[in-house]
N, C-alpha and C positions, 0 to 999 in steps of 0.2 A: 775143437780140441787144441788146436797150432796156438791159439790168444795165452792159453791154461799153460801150454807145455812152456812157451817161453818166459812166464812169469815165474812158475818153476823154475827155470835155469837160472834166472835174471837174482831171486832170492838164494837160491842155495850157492851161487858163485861169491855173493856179496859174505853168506854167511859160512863159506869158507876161507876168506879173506880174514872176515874176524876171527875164526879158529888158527889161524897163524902167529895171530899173536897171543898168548897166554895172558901175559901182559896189562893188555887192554880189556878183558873181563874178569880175570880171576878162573881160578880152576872150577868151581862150581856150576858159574855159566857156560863157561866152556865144555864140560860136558854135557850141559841141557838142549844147548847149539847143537852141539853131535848128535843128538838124538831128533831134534828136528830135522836135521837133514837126513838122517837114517830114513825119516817116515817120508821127507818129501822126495829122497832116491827113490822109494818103493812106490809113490805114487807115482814117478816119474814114468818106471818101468811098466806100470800096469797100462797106463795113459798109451805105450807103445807094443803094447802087448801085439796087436794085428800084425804091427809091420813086423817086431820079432819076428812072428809064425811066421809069415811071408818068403822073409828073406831063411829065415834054416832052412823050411821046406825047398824052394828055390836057386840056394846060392848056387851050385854047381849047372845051375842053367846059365847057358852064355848071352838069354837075354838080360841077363842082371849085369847093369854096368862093371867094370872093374873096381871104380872109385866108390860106388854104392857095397860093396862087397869089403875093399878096405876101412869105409867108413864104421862096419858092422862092427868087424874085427878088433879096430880101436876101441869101440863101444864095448865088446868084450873085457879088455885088457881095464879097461877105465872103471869096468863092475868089480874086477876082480879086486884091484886096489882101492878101491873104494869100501868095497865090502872088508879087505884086511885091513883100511884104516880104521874103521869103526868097531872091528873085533878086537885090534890092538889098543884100540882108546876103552873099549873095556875091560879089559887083562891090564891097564896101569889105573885106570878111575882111582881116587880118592875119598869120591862125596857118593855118587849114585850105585856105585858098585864097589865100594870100600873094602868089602870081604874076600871079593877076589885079588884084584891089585898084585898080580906074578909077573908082568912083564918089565924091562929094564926100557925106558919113556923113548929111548933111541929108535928103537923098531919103528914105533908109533910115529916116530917124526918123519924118518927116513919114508913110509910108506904116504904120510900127507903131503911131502913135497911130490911126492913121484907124483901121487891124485891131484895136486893144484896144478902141475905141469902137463900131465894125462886132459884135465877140464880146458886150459890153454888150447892144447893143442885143438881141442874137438871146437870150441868156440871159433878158432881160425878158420877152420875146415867145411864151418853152415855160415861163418857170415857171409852178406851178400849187398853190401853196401857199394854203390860205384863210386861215390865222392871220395873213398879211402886210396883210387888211384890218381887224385891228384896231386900233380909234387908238390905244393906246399905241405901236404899231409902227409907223404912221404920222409920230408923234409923232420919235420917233427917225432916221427917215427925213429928215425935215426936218431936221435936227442934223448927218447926213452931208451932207444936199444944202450946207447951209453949209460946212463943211468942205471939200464937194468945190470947189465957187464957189473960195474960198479957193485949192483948190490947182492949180485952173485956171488963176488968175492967176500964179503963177510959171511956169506954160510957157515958152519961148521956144523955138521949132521950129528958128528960121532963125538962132540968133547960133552964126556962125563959127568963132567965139575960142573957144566954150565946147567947142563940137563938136571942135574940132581939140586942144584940152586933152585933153580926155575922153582920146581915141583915142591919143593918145600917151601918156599919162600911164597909159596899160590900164586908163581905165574909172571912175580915183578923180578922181572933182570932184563938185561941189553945182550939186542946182538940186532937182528932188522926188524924194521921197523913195518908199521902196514902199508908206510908208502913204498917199500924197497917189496915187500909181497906184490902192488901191484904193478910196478915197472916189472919185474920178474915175469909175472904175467904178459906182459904187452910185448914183449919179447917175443916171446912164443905164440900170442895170439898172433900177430903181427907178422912174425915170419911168417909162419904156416900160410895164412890169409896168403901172402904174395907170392911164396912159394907153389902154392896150389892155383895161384891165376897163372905162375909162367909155368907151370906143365899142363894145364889146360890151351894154352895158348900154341902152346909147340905141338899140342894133340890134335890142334885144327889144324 
């Protein structure tokens, strides 16, 4: 099941990347994308169903590590947003759910970054690479973290104008790009990653 789950992760990470930019598929695909990750979150979950039970039945045993316990937790928070990113991608739809289409496309946005930065985070948290503490690697680490800084600053969550473009125009307007989505990411993967070996480290 570990080979399944992480192929899982590996496609739905790539194929929220591509849902960040409208852009680069048009609104159409970009809903059909949503929907395949809708199915492959829900396989995702079922695939973990055991350790789910597991850990509810067990959290308040103190033989559950602490970090096994916060990892849960974020996995909670990451459903939740997750699951409101995809109810909000169907309350603004165009093409697959046209009929309903009530939400103002902000929500929708607002709630995908939180989930791309939510999936960051958790990806930092199971990787388990040791060459990524080499300093040259390090070194390079620093050069996206610039980058990503960088591409932080052209966010804008909440302009209007740009949102209501987008959406009418099916998707083509400028603001960041999919390379600026994955520096964005590497940021947060990256920290966390290091962040989680120096308190592991200071735990020994």
């Amino acid at each position: 099941m570990k080979k399944e789950k992480i192929i899982i992760d590996i496609i739905m990470t790539i194929l929220m990347i591509l849902l960040m930019k409208v852009g680069n598929t048009g609104l159409k695909l970009h809903e059909i994308i949503g929907i395949i990750i809708l199915i492959l979150f829900i396989t995702h979950k079922i695939l973990n169903i055991k350790f789910i039970k597991v850990i509810i039945k067990n959290f308040f045993n103190n033989k559950i590590k602490t970090r096994t316990k916060v990892l849960f937790i974020l996995d909670i928070i990451l459903f939740i947003f997750i699951s409101l990113n995809i109810v909000t991608g169907i309350l603004i739809s165009k093409y697959l759910f046209k009929n309903i289409s009530i939400l103002d496309p902000n929500i929708h946005k607002i709630f995908a970054w939180i989930s791309l930065i939510l999936i960051s985070i958790h990806i930092g948290l199971h990787l388990n690479i040791k060459y990524l503490n080499k300093p040259i690697i390090k070194v390079i680490y620093l050069i996206f973290l610039v980058l990503g800084i960088i591409s932080l600053s052209k966010l804008n969550i909440t302009d209007n104008n740009y949102m209501h473009h987008r959406y009418r125009n099916h998707g083509i307007g400028k603001e960041t790009t999919i390379y600026d989505t994955i520096y964005i990411m590497i940021i947060f993967i990256g920290g966390t990653y290091y962040l989680d070996n120096l308190i592991k480290k200071n735990g020994e």
